[in-house]
N, C-alpha and C positions, 0 to 999 in steps of 0.2 A: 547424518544430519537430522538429527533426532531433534531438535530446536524450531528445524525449518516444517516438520510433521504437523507439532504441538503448535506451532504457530497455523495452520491451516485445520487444525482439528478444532482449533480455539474460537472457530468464524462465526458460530452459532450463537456462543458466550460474548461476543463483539457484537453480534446484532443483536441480539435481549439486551444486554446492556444499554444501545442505542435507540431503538425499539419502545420499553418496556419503561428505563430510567432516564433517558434523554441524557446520553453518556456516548458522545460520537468521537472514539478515539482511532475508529481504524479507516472509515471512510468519510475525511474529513472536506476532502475535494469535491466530496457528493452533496454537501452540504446545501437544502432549497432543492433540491433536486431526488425526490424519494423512490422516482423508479431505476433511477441511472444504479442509485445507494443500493436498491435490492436485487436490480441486478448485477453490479459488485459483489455481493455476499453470494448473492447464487454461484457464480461464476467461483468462487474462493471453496462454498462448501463442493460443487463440481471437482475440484483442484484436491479435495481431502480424499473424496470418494477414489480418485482417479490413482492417489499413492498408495492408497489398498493395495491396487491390483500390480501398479507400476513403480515401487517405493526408489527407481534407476532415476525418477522424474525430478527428483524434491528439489533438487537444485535448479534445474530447470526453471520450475515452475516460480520459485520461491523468488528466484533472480528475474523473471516476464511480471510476476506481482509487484513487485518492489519496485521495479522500472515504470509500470504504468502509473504505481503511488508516487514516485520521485516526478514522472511529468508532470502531472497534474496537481503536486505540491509546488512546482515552479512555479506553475500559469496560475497558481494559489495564491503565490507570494506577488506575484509582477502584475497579475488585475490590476490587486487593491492600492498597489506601489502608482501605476497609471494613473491611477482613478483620483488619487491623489490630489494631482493639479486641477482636476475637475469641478472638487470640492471646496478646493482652496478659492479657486476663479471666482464662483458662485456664493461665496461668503460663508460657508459651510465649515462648522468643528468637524473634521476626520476623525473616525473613532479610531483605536486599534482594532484591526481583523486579526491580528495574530492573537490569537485565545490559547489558552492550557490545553484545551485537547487538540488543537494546530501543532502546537509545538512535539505535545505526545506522538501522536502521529508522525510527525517528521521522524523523533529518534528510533519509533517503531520500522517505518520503511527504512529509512536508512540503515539500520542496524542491522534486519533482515536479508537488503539488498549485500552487504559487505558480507555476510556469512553466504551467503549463495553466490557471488562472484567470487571468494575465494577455494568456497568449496568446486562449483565448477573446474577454474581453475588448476585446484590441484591437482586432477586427475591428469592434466597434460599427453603428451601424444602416443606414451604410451600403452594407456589403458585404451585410447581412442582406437589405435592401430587392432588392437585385438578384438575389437568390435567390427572388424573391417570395412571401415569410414576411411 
């Protein structure tokens, strides 16, 4: 899962990019919120360091990253979906919260999470059994 590596190697180039050019494609859910955002990228560059030593992990990990980005791409999308009527009530123009790097992010996580649920996956019971799990 040489994809799912480069995708955690890449973490560093995802914060400079967000950081440095104000280009927030990977933690998009962290959005107003700068220690949650840095501690995400710690927590990801942690996750690269970690397949050094462990490269058994990638899917693992790839598939616990992508899950916490798909939860909190939900409670991304269903806030501003809420908040909606809130705005409406109050006389209020609703902007769109769904932005280009919302959407990037979404095919990022999702992309990621599908390549690590299948890669998981394939390994099925019998590689499992031989790990004696």
């Amino acid at each position: 899962m040489k994809l799912l590596r480069y995708y955690f190697n890449a973490t560093p180039l995802f914060a400079l990019a967000d950081w440095l050019l104000g280009v927030n494609i990977r933690a998009v859910a962290f959005e107003g919120h700068p220690r949650l955002r840095a501690t995400y990228y710690a927590a990801c560059i942690a996750g690269s360091v970690a397949l050094r030593w462990r490269p058994e992990w990638t899917e693992t990990l790839g598939l616990a990253d992508s899950s916490v980005n798909i939860t909190l791409l939900c409670v991304s999308i269903l806030a501003p979906y809420y908040a909606l009527a809130d705005q409406i009530g109050a006389g209020q123009t609703p902007r769109n919260p769904y932005t280009l790097s919302f959407v990037i992010n979404s095919l990022i996580s999702l992309t990621i999470w599908t390549i690590a649920f299948y890669g998981t996956n394939r390994k099925g019971p019998a590689q499992t059994a031989d790990r004696g799990w």
